[in-house]
C-alpha positions as CSV (number, residue, x, y, z in Angstrom):
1,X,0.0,0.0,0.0
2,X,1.7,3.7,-1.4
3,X,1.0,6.0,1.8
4,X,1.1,10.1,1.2
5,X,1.2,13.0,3.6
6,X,0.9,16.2,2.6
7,X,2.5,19.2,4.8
8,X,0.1,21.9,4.8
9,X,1.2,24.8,3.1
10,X,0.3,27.1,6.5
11,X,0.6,25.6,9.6
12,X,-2.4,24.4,12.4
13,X,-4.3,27.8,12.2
14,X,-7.7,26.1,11.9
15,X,-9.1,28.2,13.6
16,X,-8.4,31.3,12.6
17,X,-8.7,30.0,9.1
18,X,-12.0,28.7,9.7
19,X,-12.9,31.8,10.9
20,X,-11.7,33.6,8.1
21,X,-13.7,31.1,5.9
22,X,-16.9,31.8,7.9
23,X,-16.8,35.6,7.9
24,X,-14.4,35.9,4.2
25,X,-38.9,23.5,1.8
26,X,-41.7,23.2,-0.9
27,X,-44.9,25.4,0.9
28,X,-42.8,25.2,4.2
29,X,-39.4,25.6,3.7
30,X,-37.0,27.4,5.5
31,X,-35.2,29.5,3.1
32,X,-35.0,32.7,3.6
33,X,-34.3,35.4,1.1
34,X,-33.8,38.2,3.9
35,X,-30.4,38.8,3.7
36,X,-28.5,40.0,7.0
37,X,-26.7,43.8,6.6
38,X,-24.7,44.8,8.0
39,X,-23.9,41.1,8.7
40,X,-23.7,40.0,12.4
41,X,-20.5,38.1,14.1
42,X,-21.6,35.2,16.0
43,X,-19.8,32.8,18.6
44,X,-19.0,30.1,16.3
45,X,-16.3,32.4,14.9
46,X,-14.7,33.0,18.1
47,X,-13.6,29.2,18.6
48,X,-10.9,27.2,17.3
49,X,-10.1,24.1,16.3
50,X,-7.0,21.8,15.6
51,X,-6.5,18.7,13.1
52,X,-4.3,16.1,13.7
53,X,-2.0,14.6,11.0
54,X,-1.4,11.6,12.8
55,X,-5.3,10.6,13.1
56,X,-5.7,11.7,9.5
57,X,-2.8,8.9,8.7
58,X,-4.8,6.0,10.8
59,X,-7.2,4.9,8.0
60,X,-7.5,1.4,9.9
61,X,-8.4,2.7,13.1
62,X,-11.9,2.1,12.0
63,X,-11.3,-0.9,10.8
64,X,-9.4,-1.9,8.1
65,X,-10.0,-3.2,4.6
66,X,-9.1,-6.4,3.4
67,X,-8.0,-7.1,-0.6
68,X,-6.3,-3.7,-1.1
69,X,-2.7,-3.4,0.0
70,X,-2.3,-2.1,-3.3
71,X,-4.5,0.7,-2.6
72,X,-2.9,4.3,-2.7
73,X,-3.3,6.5,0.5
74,X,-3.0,10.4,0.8
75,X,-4.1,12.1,4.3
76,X,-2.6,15.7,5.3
77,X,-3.9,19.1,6.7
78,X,-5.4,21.3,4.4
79,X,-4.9,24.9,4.0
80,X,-8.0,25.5,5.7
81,X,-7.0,23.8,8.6
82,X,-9.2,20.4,7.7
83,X,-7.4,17.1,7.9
84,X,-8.2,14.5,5.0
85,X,-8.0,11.0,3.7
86,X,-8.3,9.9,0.1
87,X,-8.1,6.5,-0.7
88,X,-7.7,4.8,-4.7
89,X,-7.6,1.5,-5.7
90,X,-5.2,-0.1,-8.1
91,X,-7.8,-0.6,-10.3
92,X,-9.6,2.9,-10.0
93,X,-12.7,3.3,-12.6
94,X,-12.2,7.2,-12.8
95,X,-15.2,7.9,-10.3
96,X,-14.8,9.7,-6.8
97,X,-17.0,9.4,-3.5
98,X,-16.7,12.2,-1.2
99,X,-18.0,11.4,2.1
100,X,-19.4,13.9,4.1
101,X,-19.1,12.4,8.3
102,X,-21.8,13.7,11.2
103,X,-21.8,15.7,13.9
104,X,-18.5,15.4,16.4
105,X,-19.4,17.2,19.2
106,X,-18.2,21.0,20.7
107,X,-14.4,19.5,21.1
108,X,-11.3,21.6,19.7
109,X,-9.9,18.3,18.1
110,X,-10.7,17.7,14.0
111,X,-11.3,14.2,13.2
112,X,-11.6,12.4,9.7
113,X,-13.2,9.1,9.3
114,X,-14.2,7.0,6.5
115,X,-17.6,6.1,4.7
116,X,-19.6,3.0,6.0
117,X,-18.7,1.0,2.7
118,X,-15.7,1.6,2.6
119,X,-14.8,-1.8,1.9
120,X,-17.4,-1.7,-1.2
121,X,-16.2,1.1,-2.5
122,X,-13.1,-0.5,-2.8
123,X,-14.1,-3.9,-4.0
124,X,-15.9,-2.2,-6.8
125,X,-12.7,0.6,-8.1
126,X,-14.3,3.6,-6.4
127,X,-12.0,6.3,-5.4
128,X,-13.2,7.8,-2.1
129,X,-12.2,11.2,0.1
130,X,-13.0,12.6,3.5
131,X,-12.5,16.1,5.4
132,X,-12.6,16.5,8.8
133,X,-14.4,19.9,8.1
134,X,-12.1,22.7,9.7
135,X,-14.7,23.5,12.5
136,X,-16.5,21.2,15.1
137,X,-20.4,22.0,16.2
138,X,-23.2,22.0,13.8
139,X,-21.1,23.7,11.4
140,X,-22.7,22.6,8.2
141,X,-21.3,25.4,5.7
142,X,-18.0,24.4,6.9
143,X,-18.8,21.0,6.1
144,X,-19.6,21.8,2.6
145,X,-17.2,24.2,1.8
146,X,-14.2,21.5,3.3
147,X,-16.4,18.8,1.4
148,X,-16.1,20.8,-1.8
149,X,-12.4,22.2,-1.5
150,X,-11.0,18.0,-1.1
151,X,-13.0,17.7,-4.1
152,X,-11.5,20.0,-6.2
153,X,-8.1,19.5,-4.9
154,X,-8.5,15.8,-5.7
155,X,-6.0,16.0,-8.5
156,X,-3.7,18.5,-7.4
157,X,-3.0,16.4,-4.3
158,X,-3.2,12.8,-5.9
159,X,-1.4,13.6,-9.3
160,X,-4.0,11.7,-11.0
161,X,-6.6,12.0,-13.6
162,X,-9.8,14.4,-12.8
163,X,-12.5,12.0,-11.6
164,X,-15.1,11.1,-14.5
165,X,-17.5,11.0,-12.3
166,X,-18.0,12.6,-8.4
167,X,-20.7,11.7,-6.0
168,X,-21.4,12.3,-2.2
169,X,-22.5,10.7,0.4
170,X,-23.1,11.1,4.5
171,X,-24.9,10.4,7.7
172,X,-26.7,12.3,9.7
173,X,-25.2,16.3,9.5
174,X,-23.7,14.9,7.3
175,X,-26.6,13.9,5.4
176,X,-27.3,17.7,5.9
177,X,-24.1,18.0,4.1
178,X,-25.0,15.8,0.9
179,X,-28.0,17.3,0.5
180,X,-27.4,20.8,0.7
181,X,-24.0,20.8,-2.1
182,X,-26.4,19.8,-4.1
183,X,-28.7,22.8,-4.1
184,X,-28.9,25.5,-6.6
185,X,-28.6,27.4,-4.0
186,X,-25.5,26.3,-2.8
187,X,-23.9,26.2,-6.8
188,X,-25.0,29.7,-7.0
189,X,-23.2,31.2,-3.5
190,X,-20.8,28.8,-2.4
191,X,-17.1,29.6,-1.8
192,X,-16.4,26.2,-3.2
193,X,-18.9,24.8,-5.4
194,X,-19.0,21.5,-7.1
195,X,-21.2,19.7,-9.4
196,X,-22.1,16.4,-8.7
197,X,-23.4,13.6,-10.9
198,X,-25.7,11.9,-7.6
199,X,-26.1,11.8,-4.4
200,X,-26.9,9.5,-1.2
201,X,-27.8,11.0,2.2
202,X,-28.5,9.1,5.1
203,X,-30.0,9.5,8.6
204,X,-29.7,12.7,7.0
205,X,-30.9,16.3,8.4
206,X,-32.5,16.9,4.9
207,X,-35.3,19.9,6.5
208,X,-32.4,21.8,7.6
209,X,-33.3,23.8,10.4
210,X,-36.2,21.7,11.1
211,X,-33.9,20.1,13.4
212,X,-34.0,23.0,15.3
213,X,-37.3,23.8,15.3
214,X,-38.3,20.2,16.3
215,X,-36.0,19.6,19.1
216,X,-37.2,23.0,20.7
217,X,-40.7,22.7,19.9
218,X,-40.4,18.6,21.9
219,X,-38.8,19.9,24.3
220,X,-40.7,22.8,25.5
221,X,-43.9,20.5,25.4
222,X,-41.7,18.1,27.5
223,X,-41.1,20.7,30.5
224,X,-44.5,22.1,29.9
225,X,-46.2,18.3,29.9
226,X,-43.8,17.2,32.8
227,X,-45.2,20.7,35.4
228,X,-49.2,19.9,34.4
229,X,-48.8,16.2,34.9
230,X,-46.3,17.1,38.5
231,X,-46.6,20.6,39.2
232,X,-43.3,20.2,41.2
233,X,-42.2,19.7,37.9
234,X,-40.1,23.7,37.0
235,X,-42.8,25.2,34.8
236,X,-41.9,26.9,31.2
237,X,-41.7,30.3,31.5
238,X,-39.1,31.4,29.1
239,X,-36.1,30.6,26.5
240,X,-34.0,30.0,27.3
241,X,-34.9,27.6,30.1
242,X,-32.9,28.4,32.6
243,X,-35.0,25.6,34.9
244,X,-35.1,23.3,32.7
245,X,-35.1,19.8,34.2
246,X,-34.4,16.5,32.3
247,X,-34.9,14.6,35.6
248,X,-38.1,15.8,36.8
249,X,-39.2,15.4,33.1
250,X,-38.1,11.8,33.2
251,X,-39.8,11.5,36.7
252,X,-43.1,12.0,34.7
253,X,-42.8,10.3,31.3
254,X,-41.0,6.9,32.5
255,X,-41.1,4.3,34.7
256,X,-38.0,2.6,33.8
257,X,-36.3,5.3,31.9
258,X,-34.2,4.1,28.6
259,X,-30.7,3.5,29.2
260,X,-27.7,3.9,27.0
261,X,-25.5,2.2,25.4
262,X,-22.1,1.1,27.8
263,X,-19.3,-1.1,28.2
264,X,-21.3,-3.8,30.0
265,X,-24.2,-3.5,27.9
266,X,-23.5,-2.8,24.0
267,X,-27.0,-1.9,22.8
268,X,-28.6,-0.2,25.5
269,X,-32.0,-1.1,26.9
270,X,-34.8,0.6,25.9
271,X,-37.8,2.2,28.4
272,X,-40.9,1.8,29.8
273,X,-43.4,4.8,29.5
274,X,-45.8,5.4,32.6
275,X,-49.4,5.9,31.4
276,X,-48.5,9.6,31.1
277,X,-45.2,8.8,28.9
278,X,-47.3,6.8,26.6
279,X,-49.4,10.3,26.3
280,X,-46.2,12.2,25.5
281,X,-45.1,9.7,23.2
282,X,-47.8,9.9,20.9
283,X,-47.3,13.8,20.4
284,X,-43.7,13.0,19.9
285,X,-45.0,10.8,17.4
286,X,-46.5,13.6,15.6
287,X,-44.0,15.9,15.8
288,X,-41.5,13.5,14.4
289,X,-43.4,12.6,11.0
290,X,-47.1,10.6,12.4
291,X,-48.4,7.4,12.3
292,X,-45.8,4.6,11.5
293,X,-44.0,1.7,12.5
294,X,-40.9,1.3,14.9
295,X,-41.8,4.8,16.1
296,X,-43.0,4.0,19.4
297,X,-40.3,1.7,19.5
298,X,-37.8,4.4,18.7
299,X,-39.3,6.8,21.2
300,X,-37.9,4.2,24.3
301,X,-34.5,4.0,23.2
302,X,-31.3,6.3,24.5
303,X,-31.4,8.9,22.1
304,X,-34.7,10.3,24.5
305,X,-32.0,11.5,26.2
306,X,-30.3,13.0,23.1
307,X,-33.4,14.9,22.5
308,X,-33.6,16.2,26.3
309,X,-30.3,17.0,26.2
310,X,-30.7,20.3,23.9
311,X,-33.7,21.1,26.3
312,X,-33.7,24.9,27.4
313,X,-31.1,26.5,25.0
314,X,-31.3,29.5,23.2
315,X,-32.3,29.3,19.3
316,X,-28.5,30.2,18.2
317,X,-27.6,26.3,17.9
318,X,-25.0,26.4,19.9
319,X,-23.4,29.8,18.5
320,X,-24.1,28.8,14.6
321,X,-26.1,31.9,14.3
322,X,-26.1,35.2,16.1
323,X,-29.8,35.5,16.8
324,X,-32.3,32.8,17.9
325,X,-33.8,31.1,14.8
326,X,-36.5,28.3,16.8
327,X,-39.8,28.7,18.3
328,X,-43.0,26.8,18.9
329,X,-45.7,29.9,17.5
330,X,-48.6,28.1,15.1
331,X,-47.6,24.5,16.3
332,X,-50.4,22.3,17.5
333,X,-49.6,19.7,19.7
334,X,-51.7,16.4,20.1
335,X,-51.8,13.4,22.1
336,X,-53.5,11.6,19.2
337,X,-54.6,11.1,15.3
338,X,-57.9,12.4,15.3
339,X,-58.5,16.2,14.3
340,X,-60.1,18.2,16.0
341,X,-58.4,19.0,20.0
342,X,-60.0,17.1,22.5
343,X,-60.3,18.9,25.8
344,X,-56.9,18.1,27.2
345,X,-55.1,18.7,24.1
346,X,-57.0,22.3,24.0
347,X,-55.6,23.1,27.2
348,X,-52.1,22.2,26.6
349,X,-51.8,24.2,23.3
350,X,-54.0,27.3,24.9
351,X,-51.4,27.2,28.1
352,X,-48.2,26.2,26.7
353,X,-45.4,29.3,26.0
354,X,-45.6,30.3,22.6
355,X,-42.0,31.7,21.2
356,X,-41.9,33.3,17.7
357,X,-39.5,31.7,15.2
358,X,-37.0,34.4,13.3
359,X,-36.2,32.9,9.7
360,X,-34.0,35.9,9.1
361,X,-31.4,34.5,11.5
362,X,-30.4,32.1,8.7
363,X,-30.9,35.0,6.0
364,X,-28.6,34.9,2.7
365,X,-25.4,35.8,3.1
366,X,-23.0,38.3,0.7
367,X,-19.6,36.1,2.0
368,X,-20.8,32.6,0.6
369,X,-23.0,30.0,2.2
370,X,-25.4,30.5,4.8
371,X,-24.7,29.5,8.5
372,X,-27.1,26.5,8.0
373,X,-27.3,25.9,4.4
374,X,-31.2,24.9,3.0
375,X,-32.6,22.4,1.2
376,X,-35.1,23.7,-0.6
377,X,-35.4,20.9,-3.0
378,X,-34.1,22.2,-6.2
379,X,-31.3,19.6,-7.6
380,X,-31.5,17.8,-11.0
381,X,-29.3,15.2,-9.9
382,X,-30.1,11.7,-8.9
383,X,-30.7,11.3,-5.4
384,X,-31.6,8.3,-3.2
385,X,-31.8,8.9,0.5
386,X,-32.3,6.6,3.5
387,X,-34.4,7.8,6.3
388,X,-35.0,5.8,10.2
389,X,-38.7,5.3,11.3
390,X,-38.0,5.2,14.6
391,X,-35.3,8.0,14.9
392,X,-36.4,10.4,17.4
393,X,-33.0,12.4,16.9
394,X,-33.4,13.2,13.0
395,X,-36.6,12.4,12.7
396,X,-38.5,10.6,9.7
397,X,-40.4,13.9,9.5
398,X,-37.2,15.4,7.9
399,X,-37.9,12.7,4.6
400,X,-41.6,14.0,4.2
401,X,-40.4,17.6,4.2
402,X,-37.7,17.1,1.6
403,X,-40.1,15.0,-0.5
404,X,-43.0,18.6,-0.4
405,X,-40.0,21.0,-1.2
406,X,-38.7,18.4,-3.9
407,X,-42.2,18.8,-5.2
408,X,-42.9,22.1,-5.0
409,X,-40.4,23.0,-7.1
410,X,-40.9,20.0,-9.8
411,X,-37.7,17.8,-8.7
412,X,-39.5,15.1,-7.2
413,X,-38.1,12.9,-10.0
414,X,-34.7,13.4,-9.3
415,X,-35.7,12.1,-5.9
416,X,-35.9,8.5,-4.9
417,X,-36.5,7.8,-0.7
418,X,-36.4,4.7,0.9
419,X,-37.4,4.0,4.8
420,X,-35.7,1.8,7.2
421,X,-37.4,-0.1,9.6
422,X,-34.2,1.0,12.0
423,X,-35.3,2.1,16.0
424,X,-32.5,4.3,16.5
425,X,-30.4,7.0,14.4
426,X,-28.3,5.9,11.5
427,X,-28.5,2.4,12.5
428,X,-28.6,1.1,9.1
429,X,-27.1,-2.5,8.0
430,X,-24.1,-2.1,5.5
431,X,-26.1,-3.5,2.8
432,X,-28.6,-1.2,3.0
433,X,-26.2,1.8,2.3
434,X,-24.8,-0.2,0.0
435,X,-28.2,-0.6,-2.1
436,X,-28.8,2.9,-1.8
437,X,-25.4,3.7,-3.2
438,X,-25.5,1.0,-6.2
439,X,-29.0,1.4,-7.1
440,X,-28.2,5.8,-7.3
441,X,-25.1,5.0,-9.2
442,X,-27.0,2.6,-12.2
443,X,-29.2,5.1,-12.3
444,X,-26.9,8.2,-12.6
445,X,-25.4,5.9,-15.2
446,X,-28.4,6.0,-17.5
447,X,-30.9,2.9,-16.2
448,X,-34.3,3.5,-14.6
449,X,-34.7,5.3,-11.8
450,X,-35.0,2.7,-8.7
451,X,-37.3,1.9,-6.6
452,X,-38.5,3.6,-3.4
453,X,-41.3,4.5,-0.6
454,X,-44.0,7.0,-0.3
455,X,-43.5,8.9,2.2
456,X,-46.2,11.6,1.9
457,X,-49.6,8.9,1.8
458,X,-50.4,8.5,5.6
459,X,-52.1,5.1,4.8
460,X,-49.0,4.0,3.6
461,X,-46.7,5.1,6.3
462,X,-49.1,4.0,9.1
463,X,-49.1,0.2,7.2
464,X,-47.5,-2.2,9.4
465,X,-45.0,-3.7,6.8
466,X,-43.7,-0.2,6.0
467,X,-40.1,0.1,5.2
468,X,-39.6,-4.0,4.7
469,X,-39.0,-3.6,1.4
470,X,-35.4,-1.8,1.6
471,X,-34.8,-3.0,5.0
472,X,-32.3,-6.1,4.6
473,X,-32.4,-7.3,8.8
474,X,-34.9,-7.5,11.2
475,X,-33.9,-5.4,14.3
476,X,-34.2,-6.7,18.0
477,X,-37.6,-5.9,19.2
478,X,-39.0,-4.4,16.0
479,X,-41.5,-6.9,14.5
480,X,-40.1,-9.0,11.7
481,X,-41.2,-8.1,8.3
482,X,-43.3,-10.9,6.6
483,X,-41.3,-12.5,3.5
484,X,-42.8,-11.8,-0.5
């Protein structure tokens, strides 16, 4: 195997060149046209951030590959202060996979990985390439713009040919990532931008700051739910919530809370709702996309605390933007399907703090991207995208609004979706990714466009076999999908 390193050509100053970088939805989407002058500073461009070489260099930390000693290897810093790895086969047929990771957390230490199939990619002469993005947070213009700038470095740093072909991929922000360098949007105003041939997104934030909007809007009905059901419980009164109380929420909503994953016990365990959780869960249910399998299922596992865990912030995300984005204003909140409020349900929306949204937080931007890039479904590329019923983190919701925007603006045929009968987030079997991947790539390369589900026709996401036909396992304590 032919190793590479490349010395960047100025130093560790990630952050200050992130920062330099940084400053330098059909019927509901979230773009905004209001453009921000004179253009606010926000926290995220106060912090900095380091890459290491040496992680960059561990391709097989992961995990290695097996078959490919043969395989050339090129990892390094970047000028922009994000680390890479590129990997090519002996055998390379000309086409690229940049691979865009998730979310790592508010650390100052960069991290690279590699894609899920890596070992696929591989096996089948892809060329792939990952950035560590030169920020950490939910920095998804970074992500882009790092994505993009390995791209079009590809040659320069390999010595090879231009790719014939480049695609992306990624999980979860990453997923965000995919789908939003894609955009006409982000071809039109991007730093860095890059046209791709197709596209796979997975687990993926693909209603942009819905995220937002849906972990403040369940959370706020969370604290409020918790103080009506226990009014020991601290009551909502304002965001941020400066009272805002996982525990007494938990005290409420389970009776054997869910418990995460650990040393001892791999997989976690999931909960057990008191009568009042099972009230809760249903109007998390809504929230998250409606009526469908594994969701209830998905609601009991760990990532319940995930979702509490952003509880009482401010609507910044973490210092992405300078002024709060989020509110709950014009949601309804039930406890079940059935239109119109029942009495309870009345209460709770007539009593619950309202907080007003501000779209122009995100506004267009005269420097490049915005802080969160959209999604407003306008691509002309081949996409097929993976979405979790029972995620409760990035929630299937995020598939039905990418499918309306798609729509709205006549793409929807570009646009193939596919759900997975999956209780937690991103827990996807490698075949499944790797269907997803093949399938978008014979179709990029001129046969029919594949198959996939509907995620819009409520009958058809409440069915009970929904998402068995592109799920490849059945999952522990998810019913098992019949066999054709």
């Amino acid at each position: 195997m032919s190793i590479h390193f490349t010395i960047p050509r100025v130093g560790l100053l990630a952050g200050l060149l992130s920062a330099g970088l940084l400053a330098g939805c059909g019927g509901d989407s979230s773009s905004s046209g209001v453009g921000e002058s004179p253009q606010p500073t926000r926290v995220q461009d106060t912090r900095t951030f380091t890459a290491s070489e040496t992680q960059a260099a561990d391709f097989d930390a992961e995990g290695g590959v097996t078959g490919h000693d043969d395989a050339e290897q090129w990892s390094g810093i970047r000028p922009n202060g994000a680390s890479y790895r590129i990997e090519v086969p002996a055998t390379w047929n000309g086409r690229l996979v940049m691979y865009a990771h998730g979310y790592r957390g508010e650390g100052a230490e960069l991290t690279v990985g590699n894609p899920s199939i890596r070992q696929w990619l591989l096996d089948n002469d892809y060329a792939w390439a990952a950035s560590s993005y030169s920020t950490n947070f939910y920095d998804v213009r970074t992500g882009v713009e790092d994505t993009n700038e390995l791209a079009l470095a590809f040659t320069d740093i390999t010595g090879l040919a231009d790719p014939d072909r480049l695609y992306i991929m990624g999980h979860s922000m990453g997923g965000h990532v995919t789908a939003a360098a894609i955009e006409d949007e982000t071809l039109a105003t991007a730093n860095n931008p890059v046209q791709y041939h197709g596209a796979v997104p997975m687990c993926g934030v693909v209603g942009d700051t819905f995220e937002f909007e849906y972990l403040t809007q369940a959370t706020m009905a969370a604290q409020h739910f918790a103080h009506m059901k226990d009014p020991s419980a601290p009551p909502l009164n304002g965001i941020p919530a400066t009272n805002f109380d996982a525990s007494a929420i938990n005290s409420v909503i389970w009776s054997i809370p869910p418990i995460p994953p650990s040393q001892g016990n791999p997989s976690g365990s999931l909960g057990v709702p008191t009568a009042e959780g099972e009230q809760f869960q249903a109007l998390m249910r809504n929230l998250s996309g409606g009526e469908r399998p594994v969701a209830d299922i998905g609601f009991t596992t760990y990532y319940w605390h995930v979702v509490m865990g952003t509880g009482g912030r401010d609507g910044t995300v973490n210092g992405i933007l300078a002024r709060d984005l989020t509110g709950n204003a014009g949601v309804t909140y039930q406890f079940d399907d059935f239109p119109p409020l029942n009495t309870e349900e009345q209460a709770f929306n007539d009593t619950i703090l309202r907080v007003e949204g501000n779209p122009s937080a995100n506004g267009l931007r005269n420097d490049g991207l915005r802080w969160i890039p959209v999604i407003n479904g306008e691509f002309n590329i081949p996409v097929v995208s993976l979405q979790g019923l029972g995620d409760f983190y990035v929630p299937f919701r995020h598939g039905q609004i990418y499918r309306e925007r798609a729509e709205a603006n006549g793409n929807d045929t570009w646009l193939v979706q596919r759900a997975i009968r999956s209780p937690g987030h991103c827990d996807y079997t490698p075949q499944e990714q790797i269907n997803a991947f093949a399938d978008m790539v014979a179709w990029e390369q001129g046969g029919p466009t594949p198959a996939g589900d509907d995620f819009l026709d409520p009958a058809t996401v409440a069915a009970d076999d929904f998402g068995c036909q592109f799920s490849t396992a059945d999952r522990s304590g998810v019913p098992a999908c019949t066999p054709p």
